[in-house]
C-alpha positions in Angstrom: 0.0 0.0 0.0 1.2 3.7 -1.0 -0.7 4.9 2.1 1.8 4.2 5.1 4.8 4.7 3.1 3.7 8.4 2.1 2.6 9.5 5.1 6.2 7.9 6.6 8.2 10.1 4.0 6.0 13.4 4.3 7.0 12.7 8.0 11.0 12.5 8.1 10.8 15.2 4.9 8.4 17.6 7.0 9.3 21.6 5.7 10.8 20.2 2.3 7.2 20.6 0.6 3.9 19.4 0.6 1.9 15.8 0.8 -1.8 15.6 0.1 -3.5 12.9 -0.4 -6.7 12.6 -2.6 -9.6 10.2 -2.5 -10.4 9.9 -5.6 -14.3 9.1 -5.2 -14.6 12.5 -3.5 -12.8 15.0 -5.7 -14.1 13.6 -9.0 -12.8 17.0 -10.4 -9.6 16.8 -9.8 -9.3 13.2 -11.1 -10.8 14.3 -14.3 -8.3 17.5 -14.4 -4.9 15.3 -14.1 -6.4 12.3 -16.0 -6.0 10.3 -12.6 -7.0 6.7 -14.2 -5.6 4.4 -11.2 -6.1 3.9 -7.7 -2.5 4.1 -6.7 -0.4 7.3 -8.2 1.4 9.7 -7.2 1.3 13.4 -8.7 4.5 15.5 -8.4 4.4 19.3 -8.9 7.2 21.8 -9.3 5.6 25.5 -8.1 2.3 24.4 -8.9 2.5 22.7 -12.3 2.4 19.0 -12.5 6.2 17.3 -12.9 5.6 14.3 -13.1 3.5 10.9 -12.3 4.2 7.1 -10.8 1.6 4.9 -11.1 1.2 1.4 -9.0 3.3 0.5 -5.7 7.0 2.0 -5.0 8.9 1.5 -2.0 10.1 4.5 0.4 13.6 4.4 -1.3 12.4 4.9 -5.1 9.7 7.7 -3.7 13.0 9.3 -1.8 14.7 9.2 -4.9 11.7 10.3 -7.3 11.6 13.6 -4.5 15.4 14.0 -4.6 15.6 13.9 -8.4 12.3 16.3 -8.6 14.1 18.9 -6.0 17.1 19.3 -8.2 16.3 19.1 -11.5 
């Protein structure tokens, strides 16, 4: 589950940016604005404009590394 290890890395990364979770049942409007087809994805933004997306599970390491690669690039 992407759940735990999300809320685990918005934890230790706390002040580096933000983490929001989405439900995607509930805010129909925003799945239909990032063409959000699957249950399990993540969204990355850089100052407000989508970066990038990961669909399906990923472990803490690859999502540290997805953030690290995001913050510098």
């Amino acid at each position: 589950m992407l759940a735990p290890i999300l809320e685990e890395t918005a934890n230790e990364l706390r002040g580096c940016g933000v983490f929001a979770q989405d439900y995607i049942n509930a805010y129909l409007n925003i799945t239909t604005l990032y063409q959000v087809q699957d249950v399990q994805i993540l969204l990355y933004f850089r100052n407000g404009v989508p970066s990038g997306r990961r669909i399906g599970a990923i472990s803490k390491e690859q999502l540290l590394k997805d953030i690290s690669f995001r913050l510098t690039s």
